[in-house]
N, C-alpha and C positions, 0 to 999 in steps of 0.2 A: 806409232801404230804397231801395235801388237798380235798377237794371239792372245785369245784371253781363255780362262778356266774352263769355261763352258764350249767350249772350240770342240765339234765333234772331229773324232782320229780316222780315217780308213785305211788301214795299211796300202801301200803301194810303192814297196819295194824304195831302194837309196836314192836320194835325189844326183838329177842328171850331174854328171863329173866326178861323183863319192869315191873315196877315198875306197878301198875293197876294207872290208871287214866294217862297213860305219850301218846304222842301225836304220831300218825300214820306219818311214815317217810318214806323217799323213800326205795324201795329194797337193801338190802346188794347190795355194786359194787367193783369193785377195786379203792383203793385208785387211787386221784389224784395229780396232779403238787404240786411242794413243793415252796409255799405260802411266807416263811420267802425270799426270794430274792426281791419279790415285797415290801413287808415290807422297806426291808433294804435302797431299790431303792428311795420309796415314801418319795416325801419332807416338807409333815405333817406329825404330831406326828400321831403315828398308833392309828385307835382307837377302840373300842372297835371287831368290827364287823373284821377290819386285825386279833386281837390278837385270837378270837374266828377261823377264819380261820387258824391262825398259827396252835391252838393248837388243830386243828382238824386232824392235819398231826399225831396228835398223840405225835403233839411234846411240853408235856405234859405236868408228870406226872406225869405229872403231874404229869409235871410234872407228872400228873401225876397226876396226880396228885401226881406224887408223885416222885420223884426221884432225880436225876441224879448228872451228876458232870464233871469235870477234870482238866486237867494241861492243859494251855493254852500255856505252855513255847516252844514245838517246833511241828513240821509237825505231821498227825497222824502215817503217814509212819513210822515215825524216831523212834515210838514209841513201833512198833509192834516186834516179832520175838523174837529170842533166847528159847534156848534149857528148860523143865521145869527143876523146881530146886528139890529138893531130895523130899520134904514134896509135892510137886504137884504129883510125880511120884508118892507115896504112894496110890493114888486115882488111878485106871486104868480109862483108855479114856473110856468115853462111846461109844456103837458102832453104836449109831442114837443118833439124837436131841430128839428125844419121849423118850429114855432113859434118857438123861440126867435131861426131865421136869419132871419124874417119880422121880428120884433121889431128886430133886426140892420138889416135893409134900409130897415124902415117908416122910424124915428128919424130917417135921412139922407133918401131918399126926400122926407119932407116938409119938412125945414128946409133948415140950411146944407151943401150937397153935399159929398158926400169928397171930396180929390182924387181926381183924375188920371194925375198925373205924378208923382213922384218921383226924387230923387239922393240919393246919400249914399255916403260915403267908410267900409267897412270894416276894423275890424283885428279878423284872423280868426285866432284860436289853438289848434290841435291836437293833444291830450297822444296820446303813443303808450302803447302798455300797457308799455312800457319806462319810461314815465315823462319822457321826454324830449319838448320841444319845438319844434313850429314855427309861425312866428308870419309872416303875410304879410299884404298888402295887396288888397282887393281893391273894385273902382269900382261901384255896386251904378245900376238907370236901371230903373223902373217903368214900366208905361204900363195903365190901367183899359181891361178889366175885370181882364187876365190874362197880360198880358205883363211877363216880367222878364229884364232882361240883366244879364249879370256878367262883369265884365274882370279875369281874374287880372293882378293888377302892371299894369307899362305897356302901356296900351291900344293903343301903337304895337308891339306885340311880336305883336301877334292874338291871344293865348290864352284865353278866354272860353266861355260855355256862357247860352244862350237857351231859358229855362222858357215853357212855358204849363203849362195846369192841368193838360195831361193829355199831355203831349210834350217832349220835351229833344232842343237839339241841339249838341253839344259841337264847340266850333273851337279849333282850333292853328294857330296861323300864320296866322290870317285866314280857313281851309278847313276846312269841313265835315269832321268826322272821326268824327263818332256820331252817332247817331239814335235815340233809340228809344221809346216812349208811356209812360215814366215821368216825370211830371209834377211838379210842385212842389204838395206839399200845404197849402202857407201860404197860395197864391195865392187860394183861393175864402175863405179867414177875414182877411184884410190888406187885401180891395182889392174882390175879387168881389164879396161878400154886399150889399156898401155899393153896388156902379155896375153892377148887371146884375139881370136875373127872378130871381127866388128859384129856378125851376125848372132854369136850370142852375147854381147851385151846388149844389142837390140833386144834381144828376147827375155833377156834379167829386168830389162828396165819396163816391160810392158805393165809389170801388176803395179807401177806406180803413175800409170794412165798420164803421161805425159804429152803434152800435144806438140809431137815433134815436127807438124807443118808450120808454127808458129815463132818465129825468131826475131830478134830485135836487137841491136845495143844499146849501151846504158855505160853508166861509170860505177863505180862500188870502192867504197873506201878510196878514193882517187885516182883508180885505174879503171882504163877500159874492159868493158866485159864485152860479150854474147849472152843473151837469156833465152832460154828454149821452155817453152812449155807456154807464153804469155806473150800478146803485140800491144799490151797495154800498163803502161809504167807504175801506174797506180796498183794494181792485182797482188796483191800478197796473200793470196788466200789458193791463187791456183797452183796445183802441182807444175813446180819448176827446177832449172839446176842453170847456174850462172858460173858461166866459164872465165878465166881471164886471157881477155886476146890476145895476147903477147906470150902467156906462159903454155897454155892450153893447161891448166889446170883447175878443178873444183874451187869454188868461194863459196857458193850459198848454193839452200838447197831447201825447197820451202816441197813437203809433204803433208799431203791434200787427204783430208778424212775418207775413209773408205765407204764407197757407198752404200755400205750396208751401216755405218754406224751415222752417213750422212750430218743432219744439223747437231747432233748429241755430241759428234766432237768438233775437234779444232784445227786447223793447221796448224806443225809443225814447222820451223823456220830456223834453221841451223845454219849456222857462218860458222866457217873453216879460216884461220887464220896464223900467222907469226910461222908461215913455212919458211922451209929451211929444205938446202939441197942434201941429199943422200942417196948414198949407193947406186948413181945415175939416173934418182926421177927425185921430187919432192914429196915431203912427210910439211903435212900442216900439225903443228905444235898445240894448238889448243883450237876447240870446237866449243862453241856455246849453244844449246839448243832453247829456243823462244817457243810459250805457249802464250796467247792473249798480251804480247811483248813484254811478257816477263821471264827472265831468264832463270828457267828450271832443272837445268842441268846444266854443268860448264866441265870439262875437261881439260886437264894442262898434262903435256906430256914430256916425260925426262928419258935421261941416257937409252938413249935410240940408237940400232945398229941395224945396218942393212947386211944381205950375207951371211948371215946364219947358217949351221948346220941344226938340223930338230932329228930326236930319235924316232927309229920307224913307229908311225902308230901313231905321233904325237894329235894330229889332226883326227882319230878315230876316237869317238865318245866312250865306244866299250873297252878301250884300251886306255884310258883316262890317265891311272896312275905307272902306267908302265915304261921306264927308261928316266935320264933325270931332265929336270927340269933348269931351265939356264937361270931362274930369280932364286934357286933354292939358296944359294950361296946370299941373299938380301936378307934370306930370313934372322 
């Protein structure tokens, strides 16, 4: 889910947390249409301004900035269900989603902190419903609780798009070129929940109408989960997010059409997978995002570093090309 072209603008001033000097964007709204279909459909190579659209559905986190994954091997259905296994039981179900992100936040909160910072190197591929391929590069730079920057290809080119939770702002050439309060939904489950109050990730996570009175366990890929959003095993179509109960960390995360674009689109259905520990919290290696259970965008992620330093500005749009950049030395 995106913003789309026809997105009316009203100024109102940085979104909540901005960075000081970042650029006045439209008011928070509900997310819109989910973008990766026209992608997939289009019979030029996507380019910048599709990719920045995709990944404003949130579909990230980023990456993410920063995330994701899965098995591509059969349907998501086929994948879901069965009873938890002895060590998932050990955990009791939480009895809200607000619990469970509490449990999320406690873990870190009292031990060894998340990071902070993050980098890592991108290869992001996108099947069209042609069937056909395009496969690019793209330079991914976190900053806790809720900022993430993305540089299509060479950083020296300007073309890039800067998430918060609840704001995007897409640059070409170094300049501001979009605006608008569709936010990155990865950003409060990758980074937030772990280095900010519970209470606003509660408030990042509203525009994705999640029904956090509804919780259940389940198993995923072999392990025990938590699912929030659904009490019904079968439901892949409602807005969800599936924790793993041992790790307290993101696996799936099924995004629900917005009700303005209702039956016209589709759920979203993104598995986060092949994590690895870093810089004191986990970075998942590769995300697959599913439309109609076919896999339209798949991410793998390389040479990952937690603990960074970024130069001032890095995170402000109108400040784009200013200070250097850490992939410049890739070029």
């Amino acid at each position: 889910m995106s913003f789309t072209e026809s997105s009316s603008e009203t100024s109102c001033g940085a979104p909540h947390g901005a960075a000081p000097g970042a650029p006045a964007i439209v008011s928070r709204g509900a997310m819109k249409g989910n973008v990766l279909g026209a992608i997939a459909a289009s019979s030029r190579a996507p380019s910048a301004r599709d990719f920045g659209r995709a990944l404003a559905t949130g579909v990230l986190a980023a990456s993410a900035a920063l995330v994701m994954g899965a098995s591509l091997a059969q349907p998501l259905s086929a994948q879901t269900s069965a009873a938890p296994s002895a060590s998932g039981a050990q955990a009791a179900v939480p009895s809200s989603g607000k619990e469970l992100l509490q449990r999320m936040h406690d873990r870190w909160a009292t031990g060894t902190p998340w990071f902070n910072t993050l980098i890592f190197t991108q290869r992001t591929t996108v099947v069209r419903r042609d069937g056909t391929k395009n496969v690019s590069t793209w330079y991914e730079s976190v900053l806790a609780p809720d900022r993430l920057r993305i540089d299509f290809g060479d950083p020296s080119e300007g073309n890039g798009v800067i998430y918060t939770a609840d704001s995007m702002y897409l640059v070409r050439s170094g300049k501001v070129e979009r605006k608008a309060a569709d936010g990155n939904p990865f950003l409060p489950f990758v980074i937030g929940v772990y280095t900010q109050p519970l209470e606003r990730t509660l408030a990042q996570l509203e525009p994705l109408r999640i029904d956090m009175s509804r919780v259940r366990s389940d198993r995923w890929q072999g392990r025990p989960v938590f699912v929030v959003g659904t009490s019904d095993a079968s439901d892949t179509s409602s807005a969800q997010f599936w924790v793993d109960a041992d790790r307290l960390i993101l696996l799936r995360m099924v995004l629900a059409p917005s009700a303005e674009e209702g039956a016209r689109s589709e759920p979203l259905d993104i598995h986060l997978d092949d994590y690895v520990e870093v810089g004191g919290g986990w970075l998942a290696t590769k995300v697959v995002m599913y439309a109609s259970g076919v896999a339209r965008q798949t991410e793998e992620y390389s040479d990952w570093k937690a603990g960074v330093e970024f130069a001032p500005g890095f995170f402000v749009a109108e400040r784009w090309g200013e200070g250097p950049h850490w992939a410049a030395s890739k070029q």
